[in-house]
DOVEX-865446 format. One record per residue (C-alpha): x, y, z. Coordinates in steps of 0.02 Angstrom, whole numbers, padded with zeros to 5 digits, always signed. Layout:
# DOVEX-865446
XYZ
...
//
This chain:
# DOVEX-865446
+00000+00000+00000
+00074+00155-00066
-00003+00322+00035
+00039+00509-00030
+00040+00685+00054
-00037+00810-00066
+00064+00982+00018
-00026+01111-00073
+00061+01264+00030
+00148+01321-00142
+00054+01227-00287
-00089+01386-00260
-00085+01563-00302
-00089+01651-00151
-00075+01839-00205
-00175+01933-00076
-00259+01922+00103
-00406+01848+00050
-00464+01682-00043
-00583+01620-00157
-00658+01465-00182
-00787+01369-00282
-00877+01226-00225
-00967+01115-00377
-01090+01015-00310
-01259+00964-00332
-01439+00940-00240
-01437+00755-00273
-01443+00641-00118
-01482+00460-00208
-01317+00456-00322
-01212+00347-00197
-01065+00370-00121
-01014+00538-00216
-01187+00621-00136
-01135+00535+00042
-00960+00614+00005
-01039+00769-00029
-01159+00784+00099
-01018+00743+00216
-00915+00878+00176
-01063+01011+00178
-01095+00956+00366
-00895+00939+00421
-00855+01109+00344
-01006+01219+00367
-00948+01291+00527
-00774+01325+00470
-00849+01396+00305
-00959+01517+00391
-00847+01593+00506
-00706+01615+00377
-00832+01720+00266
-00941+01815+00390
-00746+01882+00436
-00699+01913+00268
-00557+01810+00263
-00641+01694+00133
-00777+01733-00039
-00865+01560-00069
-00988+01525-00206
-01064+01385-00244
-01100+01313-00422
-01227+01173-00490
-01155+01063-00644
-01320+01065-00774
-01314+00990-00946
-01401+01037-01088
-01512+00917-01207
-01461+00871-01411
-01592+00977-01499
-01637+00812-01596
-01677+00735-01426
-01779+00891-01351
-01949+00817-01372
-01904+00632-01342
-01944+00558-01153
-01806+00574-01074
-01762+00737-01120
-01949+00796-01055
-01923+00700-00887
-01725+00781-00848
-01734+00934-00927
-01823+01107-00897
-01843+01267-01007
-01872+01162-01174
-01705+01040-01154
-01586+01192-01111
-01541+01147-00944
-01532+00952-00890
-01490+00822-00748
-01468+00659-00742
-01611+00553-00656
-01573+00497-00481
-01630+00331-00485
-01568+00295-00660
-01758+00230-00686
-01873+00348-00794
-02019+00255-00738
-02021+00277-00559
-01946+00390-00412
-01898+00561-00451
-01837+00642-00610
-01691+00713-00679
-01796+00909-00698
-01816+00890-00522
-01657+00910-00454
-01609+01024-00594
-01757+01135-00498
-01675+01110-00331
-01495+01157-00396
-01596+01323-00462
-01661+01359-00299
-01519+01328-00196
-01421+01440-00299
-01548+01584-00299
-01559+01557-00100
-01350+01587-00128
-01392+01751-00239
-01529+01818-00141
-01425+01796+00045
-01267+01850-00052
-01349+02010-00112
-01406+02037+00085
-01235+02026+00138
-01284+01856+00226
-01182+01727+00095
-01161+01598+00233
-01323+01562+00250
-01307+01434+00091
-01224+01325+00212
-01383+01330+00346
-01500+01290+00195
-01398+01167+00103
-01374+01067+00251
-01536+01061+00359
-01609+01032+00169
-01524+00864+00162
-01583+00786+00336
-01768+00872+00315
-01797+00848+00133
-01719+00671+00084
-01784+00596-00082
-01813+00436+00003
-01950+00533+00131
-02015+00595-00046
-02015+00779+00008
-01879+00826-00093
-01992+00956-00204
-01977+01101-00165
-02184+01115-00145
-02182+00969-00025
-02035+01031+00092
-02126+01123+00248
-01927+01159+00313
-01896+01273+00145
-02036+01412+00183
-01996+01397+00395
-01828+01411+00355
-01851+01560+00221
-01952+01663+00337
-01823+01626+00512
-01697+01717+00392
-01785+01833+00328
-01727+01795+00137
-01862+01886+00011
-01962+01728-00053
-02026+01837-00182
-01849+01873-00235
-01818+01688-00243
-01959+01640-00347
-01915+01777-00475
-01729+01711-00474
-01800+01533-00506
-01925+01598-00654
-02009+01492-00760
-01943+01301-00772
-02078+01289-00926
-02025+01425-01024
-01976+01387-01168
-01811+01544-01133
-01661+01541-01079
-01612+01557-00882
-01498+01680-00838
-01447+01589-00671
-01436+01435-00749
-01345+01492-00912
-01210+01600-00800
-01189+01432-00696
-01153+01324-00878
-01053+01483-00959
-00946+01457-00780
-00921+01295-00804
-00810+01319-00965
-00606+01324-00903
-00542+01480-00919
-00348+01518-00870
-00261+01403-00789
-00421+01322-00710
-00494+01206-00844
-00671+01150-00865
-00783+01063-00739
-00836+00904-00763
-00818+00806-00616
-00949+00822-00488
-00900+00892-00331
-00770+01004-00380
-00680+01114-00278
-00576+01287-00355
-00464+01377-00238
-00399+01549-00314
-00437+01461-00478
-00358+01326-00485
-00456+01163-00471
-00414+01084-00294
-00378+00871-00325
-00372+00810-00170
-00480+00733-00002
-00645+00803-00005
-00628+00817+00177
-00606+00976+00318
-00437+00953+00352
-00359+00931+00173
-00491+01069+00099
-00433+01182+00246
-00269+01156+00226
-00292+01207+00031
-00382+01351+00059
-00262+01411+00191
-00134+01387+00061
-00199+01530-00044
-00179+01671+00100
-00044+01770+00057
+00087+01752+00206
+00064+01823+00362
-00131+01872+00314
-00189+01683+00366
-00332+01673+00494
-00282+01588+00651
-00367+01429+00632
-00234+01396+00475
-00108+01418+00628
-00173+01297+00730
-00062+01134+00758
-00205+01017+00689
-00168+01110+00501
+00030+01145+00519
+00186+01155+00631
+00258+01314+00704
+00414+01329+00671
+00461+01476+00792
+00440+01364+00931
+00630+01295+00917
+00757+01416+00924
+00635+01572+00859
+00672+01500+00699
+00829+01556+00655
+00773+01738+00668
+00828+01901+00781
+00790+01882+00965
+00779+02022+01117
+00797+01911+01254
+00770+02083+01390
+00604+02133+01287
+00563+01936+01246
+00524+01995+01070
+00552+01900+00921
+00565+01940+00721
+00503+01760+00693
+00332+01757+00643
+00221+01598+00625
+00167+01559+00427
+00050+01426+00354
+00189+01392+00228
+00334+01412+00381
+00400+01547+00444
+00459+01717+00403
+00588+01838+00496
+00507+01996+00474
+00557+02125+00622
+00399+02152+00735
+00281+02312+00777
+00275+02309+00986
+00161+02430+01085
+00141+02521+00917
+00311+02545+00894
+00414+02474+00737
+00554+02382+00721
+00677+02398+00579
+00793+02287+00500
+00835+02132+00397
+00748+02020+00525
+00873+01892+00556
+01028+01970+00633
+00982+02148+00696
+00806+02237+00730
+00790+02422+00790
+00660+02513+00868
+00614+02653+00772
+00501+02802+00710
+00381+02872+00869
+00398+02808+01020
+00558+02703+01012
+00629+02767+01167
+00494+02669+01272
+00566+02503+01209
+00738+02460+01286
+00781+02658+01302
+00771+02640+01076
+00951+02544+01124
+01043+02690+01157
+01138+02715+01336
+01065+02792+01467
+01113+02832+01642
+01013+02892+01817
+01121+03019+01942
+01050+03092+02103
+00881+03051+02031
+00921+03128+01848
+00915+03008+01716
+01004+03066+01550
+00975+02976+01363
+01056+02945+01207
+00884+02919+01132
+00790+03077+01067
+00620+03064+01041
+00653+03187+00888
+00758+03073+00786
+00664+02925+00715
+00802+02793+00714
+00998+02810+00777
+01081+02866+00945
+01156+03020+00991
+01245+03070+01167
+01164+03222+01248
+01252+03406+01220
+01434+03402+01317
+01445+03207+01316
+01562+03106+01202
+01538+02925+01144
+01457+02790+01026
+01282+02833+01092
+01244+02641+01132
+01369+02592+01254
+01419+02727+01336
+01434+02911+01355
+01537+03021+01466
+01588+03192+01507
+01414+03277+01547
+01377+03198+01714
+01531+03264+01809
+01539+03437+01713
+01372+03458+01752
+01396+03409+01957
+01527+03534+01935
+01427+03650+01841
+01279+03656+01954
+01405+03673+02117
+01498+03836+02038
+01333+03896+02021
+01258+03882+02178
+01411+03959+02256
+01408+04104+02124
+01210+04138+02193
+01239+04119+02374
+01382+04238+02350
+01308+04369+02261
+01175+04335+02398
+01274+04361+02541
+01369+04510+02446
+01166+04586+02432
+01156+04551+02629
+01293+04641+02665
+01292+04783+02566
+01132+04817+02621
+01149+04818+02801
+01309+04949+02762
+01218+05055+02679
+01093+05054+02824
+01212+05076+02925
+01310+05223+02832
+01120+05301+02818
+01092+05298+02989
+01247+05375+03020
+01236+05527+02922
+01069+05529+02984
+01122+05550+03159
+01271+05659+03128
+01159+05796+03034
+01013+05793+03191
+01169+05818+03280
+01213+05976+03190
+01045+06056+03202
+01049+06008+03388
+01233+06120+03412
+01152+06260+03319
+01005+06290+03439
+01096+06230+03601
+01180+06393+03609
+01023+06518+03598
+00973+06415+03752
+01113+06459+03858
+01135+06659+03794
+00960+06688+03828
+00974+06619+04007
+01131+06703+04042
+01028+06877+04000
+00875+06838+04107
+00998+06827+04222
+01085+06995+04190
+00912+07094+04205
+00865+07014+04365
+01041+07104+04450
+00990+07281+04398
+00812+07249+04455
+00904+07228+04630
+01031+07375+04601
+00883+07491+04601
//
């Protein structure tokens, strides 16, 4: 027993952030294993599918294969009884029995309505609400419980009105299966069926087309996964492509062979579904720069709050000094008066400045003390010359005092003469 590993991390294109993928399938449930396979799938996957498109990461449509009938043929039997619109758009019949069961136009009806149910949620920004329909369909409307018309289904109109979907949109999507006119849903989904590019036609039923290209592998959730994964550009992947059940990290050992800060614990490696890449990392908004492998910088805004931007730095009697300006967006430069790479070290400012500062203070408590004492001198000096000129004025009347007792005295002898 020979077993092979399909790796399909570099046989898709995988130009952008976002995939797209076509799933062919049909609304067939009696056609053996390849419906079971199908049906399978649709329930394994649905929860995966839905979540990957309501956040954008994914655009899925789905596609019905329809054949068309020989114009010779259009009247015969079997054209009647598995085709609609006149022979234009055909199906095979279930049972492979034109006498009993149900009929080839019958599913061709149901493939119409499932992919106006895809058109009308699409255009309602709901596309992942095929997934609901298609699947609940299956387990409520089974051919062998002979509600598989789409008249006899209860679940179709319940489920139609839970949703919301327009029903009157649907039926005008599904038209007229008498008509004898062309379809344009049904024509678009033959026209799409033709290979164009690199993809090649569709002919095998189910079919799945990832960016394009037709996918040959497992029709399972893993190996689809896995696929579609494979056509994210890298480092745009969703997480769940991440996830060790779908691939290995290969940061784990050694930070894959890319740039490490062991003081930060910040590494360039970064995780890809196709391996991994060393691309230097953004942390707390702040950018590194580099080649990723050997050297990443902090740079642009902000820098200095990551590891001081790499630069030296050095705290003093409570003063911390940088080599990191908050100016410069990449680089280190040592501060005005200091001398050195910028990154290890930088001297001459520290002491100068201690110096500095001291000189200083002894310049202003000097001139302060000079202010002190000149002040109380030329207090003093005022109060001096202040005293000296009262004084003055005191000698100049002192002497009227004394003359003018000396004459009172005079007068009062020659009072007693006479």
């Amino acid at each position: 027993m020979v077993s092979v590993l399909l790796d399909w991390r570099e046989s898709l294109p995988h130009p952008d952030e976002r995939v797209e993928y076509e799933f062919w399938t049909n609304s067939n449930d009696e056609c053996g294993p390849k419906c079971d396979m199908q049906m399978d799938f649709v329930k394994s996957f649905r929860g995966t599918a839905q979540v990957l498109e309501q956040k954008g990461y994914t655009q899925f449509t789905p596609h019905y294969i329809t054949w068309y009938c020989p114009e010779a043929f259009v009247v015969s039997k079997q054209c009647k009884s598995q085709c609609i619109n006149h022979g234009r758009y055909c199906a095979p019949d279930p049972e492979q029995d034109f006498s009993k069961g149900y009929d080839g136009k019958d599913v061709v009806v149901q493939n119409l309505h499932q992919v106006c149910v895809f058109k009308v949620a699409n255009d309602s920004g709901k596309p992942w609400l095929w997934w609901d329909y298609v699947h609940d369909f299956a387990i409520r409307c089974p051919m062998k419980e002979k509600n598989y018309r789409v008249n006899f289904c209860l679940y179709i109109f319940l489920y139609l009105a839970f949703t919301g979907l327009d029903l009157g949109k649907i039926d005008k999507c599904i038209g007229d299966p008498e008509a004898d006119e062309e379809n344009p849903i049904l024509k678009a989904e033959q026209d799409a069926q033709i290979g164009h590019g690199k993809r090649g036609d569709v002919t095998i039923l189910p079919t799945l087309v990832v960016n394009n290209r037709q996918y040959r592998g497992k029709l399972d959730k893993g190996a689809v996964l896995k696929a579609i994964c494979s056509g994210f550009e890298e480092t745009t992947e969703p997480a769940i492509c991440l996830s060790d059940d779908v691939q290995t990290n290969e940061c784990l050992e050694n930070h894959g062979g890319c740039w490490f800060d062991k003081a930060n614990n910040v590494t360039a490696c970064k995780d890809t579904f196709r391996g991994r890449v060393c691309e230097c990392p953004i942390v707390k908004g702040v950018k590194f720069a580099g080649d990723g492998y050997t050297n990443c910088e902090a740079s642009g805004i902000g820098r200095c709050e990551i590891n001081n931007g790499g630069c030296w730095k050095d705290t003093k009697d409570g003063k911390t000094i940088s080599a990191c300006s908050h100016e410069e967006s990449k680089g280190c430069k040592c501060p005005v008066g200091f001398t050195g790479d910028g990154v290890k070290s930088c001297e001459g400012k520290q002491a100068a400045s201690s110096v500095g500062w001291s000189f200083m203070w002894v310049i202003f408590f000097g001139l302060v003390f000079a202010g002190v004492g000149a002040y109380a001198v030329y207090k003093y000096r005022l109060r001096s010359y202040m005293d000296s000129e009262i004084r003055a004025i005191m000698a100049q009347y002192m002497p009227l005092d004394s003359q003018e007792g000396a004459n009172q005295q005079h007068v009062a002898h020659a009072g007693d003469d006479i």
